[in-house]
DRENTI-776371 format. One line per 5 residues: number of its first residue (from 1); their letters; for each residue x, y, z of N, C-alpha, C. Coordinates in pm, whole numbers. Example, Ala and Ser with C-alpha at 12.3 -4.5 7.8 and 13.67 -1.06 7.14 Angstrom:
1 = AS = 1319/-569/780/1230/-450/780/1320/-330/780; 1285/-225/708/1367/-106/714/1290/3/787 $
//
This chain:
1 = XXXXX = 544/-465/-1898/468/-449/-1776/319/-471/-1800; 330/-460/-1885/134/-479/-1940/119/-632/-1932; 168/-734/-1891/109/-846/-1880/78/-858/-1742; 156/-809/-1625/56/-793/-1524/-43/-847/-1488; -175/-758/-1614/-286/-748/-1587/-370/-870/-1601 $
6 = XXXXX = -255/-976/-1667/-315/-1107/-1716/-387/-1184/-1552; -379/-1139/-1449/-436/-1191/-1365/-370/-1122/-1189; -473/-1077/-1161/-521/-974/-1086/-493/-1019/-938; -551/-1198/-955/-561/-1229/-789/-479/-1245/-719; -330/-1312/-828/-193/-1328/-770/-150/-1294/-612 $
11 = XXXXX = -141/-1306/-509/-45/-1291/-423/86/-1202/-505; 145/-1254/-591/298/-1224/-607/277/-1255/-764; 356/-1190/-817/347/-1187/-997/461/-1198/-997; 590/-1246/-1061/671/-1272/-1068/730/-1227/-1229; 844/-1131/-1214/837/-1055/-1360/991/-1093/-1435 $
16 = XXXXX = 1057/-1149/-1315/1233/-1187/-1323/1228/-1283/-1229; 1280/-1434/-1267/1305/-1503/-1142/1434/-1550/-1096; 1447/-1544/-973/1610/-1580/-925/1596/-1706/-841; 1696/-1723/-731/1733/-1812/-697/1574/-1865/-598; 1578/-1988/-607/1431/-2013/-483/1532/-2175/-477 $
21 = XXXXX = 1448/-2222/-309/1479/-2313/-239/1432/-2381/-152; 1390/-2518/-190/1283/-2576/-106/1349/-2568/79; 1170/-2552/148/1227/-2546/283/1082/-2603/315; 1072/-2605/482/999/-2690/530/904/-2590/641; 779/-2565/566/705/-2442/664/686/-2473/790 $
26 = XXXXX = 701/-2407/878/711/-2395/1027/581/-2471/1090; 575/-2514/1217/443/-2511/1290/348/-2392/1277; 428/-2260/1290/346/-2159/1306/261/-2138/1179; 350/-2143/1072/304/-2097/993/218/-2212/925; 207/-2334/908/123/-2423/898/-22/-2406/951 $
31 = XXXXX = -12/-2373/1120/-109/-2333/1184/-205/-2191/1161; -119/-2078/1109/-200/-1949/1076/-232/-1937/886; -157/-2029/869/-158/-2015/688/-69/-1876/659; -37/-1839/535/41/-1742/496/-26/-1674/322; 44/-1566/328/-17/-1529/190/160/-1538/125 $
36 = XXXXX = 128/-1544/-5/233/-1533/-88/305/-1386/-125; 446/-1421/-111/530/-1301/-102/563/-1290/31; 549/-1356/126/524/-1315/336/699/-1344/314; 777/-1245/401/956/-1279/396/919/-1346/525; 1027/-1496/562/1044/-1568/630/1182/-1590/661 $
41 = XXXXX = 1208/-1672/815/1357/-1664/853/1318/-1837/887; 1505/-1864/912/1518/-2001/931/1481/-2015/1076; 1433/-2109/1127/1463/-2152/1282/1451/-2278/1261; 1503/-2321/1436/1559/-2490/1443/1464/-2576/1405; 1509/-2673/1376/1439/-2779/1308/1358/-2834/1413 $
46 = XXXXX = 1270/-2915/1424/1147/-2924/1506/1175/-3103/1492; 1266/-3141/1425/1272/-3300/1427/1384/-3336/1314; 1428/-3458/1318/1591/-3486/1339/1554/-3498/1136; 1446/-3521/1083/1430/-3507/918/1461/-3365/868; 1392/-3265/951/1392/-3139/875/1487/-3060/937 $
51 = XXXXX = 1536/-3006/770/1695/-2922/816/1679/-2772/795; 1575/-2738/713/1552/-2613/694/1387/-2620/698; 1434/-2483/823/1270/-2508/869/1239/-2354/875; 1102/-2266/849/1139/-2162/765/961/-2123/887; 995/-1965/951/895/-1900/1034/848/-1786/949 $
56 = XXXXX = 779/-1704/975/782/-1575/981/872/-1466/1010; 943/-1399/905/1051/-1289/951/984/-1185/1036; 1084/-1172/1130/1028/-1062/1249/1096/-923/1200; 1134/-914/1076/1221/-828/1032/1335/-768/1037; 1395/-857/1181/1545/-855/1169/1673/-931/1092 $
61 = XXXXX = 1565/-1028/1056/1667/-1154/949/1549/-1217/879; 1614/-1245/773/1541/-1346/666/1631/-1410/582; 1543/-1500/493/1609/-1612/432/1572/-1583/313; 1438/-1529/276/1407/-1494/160/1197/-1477/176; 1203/-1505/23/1003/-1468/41/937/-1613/11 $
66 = XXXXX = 830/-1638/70/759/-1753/-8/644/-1723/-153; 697/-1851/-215/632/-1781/-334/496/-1764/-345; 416/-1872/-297/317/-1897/-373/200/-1906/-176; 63/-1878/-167/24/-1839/-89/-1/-1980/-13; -70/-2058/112/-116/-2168/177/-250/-2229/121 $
71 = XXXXX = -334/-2082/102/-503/-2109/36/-557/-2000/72; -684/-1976/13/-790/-1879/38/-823/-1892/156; -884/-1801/206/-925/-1809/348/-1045/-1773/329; -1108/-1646/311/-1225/-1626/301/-1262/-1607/152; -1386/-1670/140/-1506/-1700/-4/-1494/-1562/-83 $
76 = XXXXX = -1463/-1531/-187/-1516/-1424/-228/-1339/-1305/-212; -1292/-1340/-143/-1108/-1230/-169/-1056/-1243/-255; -1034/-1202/-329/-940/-1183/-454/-828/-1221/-442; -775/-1339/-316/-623/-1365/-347/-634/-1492/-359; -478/-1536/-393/-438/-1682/-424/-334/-1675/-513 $
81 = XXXXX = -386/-1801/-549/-274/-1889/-659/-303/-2010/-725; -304/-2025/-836/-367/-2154/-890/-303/-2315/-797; -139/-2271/-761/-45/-2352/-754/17/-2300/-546; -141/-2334/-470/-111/-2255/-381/-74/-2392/-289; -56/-2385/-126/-4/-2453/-104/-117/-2591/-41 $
86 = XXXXX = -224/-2592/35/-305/-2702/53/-409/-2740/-51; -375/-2672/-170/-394/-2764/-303/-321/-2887/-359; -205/-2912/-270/-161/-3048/-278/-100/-3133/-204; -84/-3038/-79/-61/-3087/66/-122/-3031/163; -114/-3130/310/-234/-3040/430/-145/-3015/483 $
91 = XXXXX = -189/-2892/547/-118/-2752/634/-112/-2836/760; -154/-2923/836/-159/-2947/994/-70/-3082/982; -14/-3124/1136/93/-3215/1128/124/-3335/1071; -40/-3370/1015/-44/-3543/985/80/-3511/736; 24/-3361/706/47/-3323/573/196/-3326/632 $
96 = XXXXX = 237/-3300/727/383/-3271/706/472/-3369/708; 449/-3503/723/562/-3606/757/599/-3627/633; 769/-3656/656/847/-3722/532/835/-3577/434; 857/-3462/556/871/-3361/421/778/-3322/314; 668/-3348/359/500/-3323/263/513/-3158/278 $
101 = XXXXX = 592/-3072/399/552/-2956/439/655/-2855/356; 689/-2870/247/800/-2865/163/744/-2709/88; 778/-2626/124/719/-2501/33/851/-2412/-28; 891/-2336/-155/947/-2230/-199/982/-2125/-185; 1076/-2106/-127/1158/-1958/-72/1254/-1943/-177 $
106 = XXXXX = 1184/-1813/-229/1228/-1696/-332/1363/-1622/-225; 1487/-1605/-287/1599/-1520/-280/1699/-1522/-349; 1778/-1364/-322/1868/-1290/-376/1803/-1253/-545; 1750/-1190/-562/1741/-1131/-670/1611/-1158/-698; 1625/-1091/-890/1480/-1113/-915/1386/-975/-917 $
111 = XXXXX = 1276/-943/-1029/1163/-841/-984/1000/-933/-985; 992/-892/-872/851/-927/-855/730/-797/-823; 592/-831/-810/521/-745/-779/418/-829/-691; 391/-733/-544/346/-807/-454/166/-702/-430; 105/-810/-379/8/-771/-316/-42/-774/-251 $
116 = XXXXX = 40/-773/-145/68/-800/-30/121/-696/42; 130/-594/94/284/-516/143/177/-405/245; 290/-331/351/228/-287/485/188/-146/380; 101/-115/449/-3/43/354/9/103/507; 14/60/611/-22/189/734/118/147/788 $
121 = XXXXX = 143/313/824/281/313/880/274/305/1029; 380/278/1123/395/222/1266/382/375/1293; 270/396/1406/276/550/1502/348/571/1597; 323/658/1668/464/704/1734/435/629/1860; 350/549/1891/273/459/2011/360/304/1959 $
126 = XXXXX = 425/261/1885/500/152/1824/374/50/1788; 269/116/1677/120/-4/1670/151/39/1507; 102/-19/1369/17/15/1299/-122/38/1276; -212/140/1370/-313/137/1434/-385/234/1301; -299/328/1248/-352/414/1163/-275/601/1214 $
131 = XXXXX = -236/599/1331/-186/699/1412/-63/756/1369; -34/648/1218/124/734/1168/87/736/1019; -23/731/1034/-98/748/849/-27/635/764; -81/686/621/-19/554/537/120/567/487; 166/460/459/287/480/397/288/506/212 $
136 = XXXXX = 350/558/187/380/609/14/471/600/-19; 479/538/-119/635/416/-164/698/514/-295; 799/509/-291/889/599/-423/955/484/-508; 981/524/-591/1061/471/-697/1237/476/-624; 1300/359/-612/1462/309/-621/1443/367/-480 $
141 = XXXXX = 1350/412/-394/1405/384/-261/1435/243/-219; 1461/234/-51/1530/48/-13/1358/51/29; 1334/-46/21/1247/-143/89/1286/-255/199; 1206/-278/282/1258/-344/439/1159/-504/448; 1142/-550/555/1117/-643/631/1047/-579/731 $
146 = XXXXX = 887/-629/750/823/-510/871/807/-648/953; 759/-607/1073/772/-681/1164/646/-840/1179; 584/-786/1085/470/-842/1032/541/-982/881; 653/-965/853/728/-992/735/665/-929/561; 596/-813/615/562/-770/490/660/-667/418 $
151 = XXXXX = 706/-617/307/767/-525/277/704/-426/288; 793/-302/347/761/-159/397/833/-70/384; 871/47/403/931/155/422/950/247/494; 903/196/631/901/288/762/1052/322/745; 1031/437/842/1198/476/882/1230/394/973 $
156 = XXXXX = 1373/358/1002/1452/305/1118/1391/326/1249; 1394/432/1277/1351/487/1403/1226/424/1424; 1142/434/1361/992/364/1389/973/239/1390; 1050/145/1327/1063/27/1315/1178/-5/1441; 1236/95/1493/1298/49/1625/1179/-12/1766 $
161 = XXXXX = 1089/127/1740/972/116/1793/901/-64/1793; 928/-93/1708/850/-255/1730/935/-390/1731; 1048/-288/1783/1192/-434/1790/1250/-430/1641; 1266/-360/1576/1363/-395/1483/1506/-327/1469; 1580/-348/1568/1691/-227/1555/1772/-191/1447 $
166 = XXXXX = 1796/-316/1385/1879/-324/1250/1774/-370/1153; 1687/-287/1081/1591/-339/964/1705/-399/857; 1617/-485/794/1657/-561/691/1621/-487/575; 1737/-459/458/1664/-389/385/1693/-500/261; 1617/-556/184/1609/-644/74/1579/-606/-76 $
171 = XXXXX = 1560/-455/-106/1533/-435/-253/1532/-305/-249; 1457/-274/-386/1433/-137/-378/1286/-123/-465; 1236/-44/-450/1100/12/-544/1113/-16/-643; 1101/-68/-748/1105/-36/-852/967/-30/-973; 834/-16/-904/667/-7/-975/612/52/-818 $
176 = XXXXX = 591/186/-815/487/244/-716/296/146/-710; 220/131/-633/135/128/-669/32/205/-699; -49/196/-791/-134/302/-875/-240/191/-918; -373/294/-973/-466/196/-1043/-430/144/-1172; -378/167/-1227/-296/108/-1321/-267/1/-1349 $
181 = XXXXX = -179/-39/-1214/-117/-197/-1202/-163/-276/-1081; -293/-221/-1069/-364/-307/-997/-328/-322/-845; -290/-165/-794/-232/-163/-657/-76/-229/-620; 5/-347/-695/77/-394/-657/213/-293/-595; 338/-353/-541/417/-289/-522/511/-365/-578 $
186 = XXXXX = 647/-296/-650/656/-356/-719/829/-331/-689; 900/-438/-666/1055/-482/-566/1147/-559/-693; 1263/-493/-673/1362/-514/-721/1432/-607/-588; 1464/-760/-570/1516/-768/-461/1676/-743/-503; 1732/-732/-367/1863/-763/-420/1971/-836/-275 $
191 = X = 1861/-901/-159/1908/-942/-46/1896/-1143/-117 $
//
């Protein structure tokens, strides 16, 4: 676990790797950019080339996680990836033809550590506004799909609250975050 620390800015550290599978990032997500580790679901193909075409999980279904982030957004944040995604293709429609829009979806297995993941829990108003305080992650509990596609741990009930009736549950805890390991959270998948 001590290599970790070999680099801090990661999106997603990857400690076990399993199955991954090229897919073809969405309009949406082309258009808002994504950070690495974001769980994503399939939807229809947008043109008669692309067969797997990959959104934002609303946290009722997914396909798996993306690995690696779109790009920095703002100067000066501590995230990324050396190997991110408009470092070698463009995010808007002219990068995507002939399959240029080709990005890595991480599933079924695998431990990773994300830095990425929901910290404020959904209030009893169905917002993450701050009104249900933060969330605090345990060791070998399940971990979910928030509606946001970040991994979380709300209860059912609260995550009913924002449309998720049947949460997705995809792993389990397995690295709390602490100063230690550099805040990450740290997922055993097993969806």
């Amino acid at each position: 676990m001590s290599q970790i620390t070999r680099n801090l800015t990661d999106d997603l550290v990857f400690m076990v790797y399993a199955d991954k599978y090229p897919v073809k990032a969405g309009p949406g997500l082309r258009q808002t950019g994504w950070r690495g580790g974001l769980f994503v679901m399939y939807v229809p193909p947008t043109d008669p080339v692309d067969e797997y075409v990959v959104e934002v999980s609303d946290g009722t279904m997914c396909c798996g996680f993306l690995s690696f982030p779109s790009e920095a957004y703002d100067p000066g944040e501590e995230w990324g990836a050396v190997n991110n995604y408009t470092g070698v293709q463009l995010r808007d429609d002219q990068g995507s033809v002939s399959g240029a829009s080709t990005v890595t979806v991480n599933s079924s297995g695998g431990r990773y550590l994300w830095k990425m993941y929901e910290t404020v829990a959904i209030g009893p108003g169905g917002l993450r506004d701050g009104s249900g305080g933060n969330l605090a992650y345990t060791l070998n509990e399940d971990l979910k799909v928030s509606e946001n596609g970040f991994l979380c741990n709300d209860p059912d009930a609260r995550l009913a609250l924002v449309g998720i009736a049947t949460p997705v549950v995809v792993g389990i805890c397995s690295a709390v975050p602490t100063a230690w390991n550099a805040w990450y959270l740290g997922a055993d998948i097993k969806r």
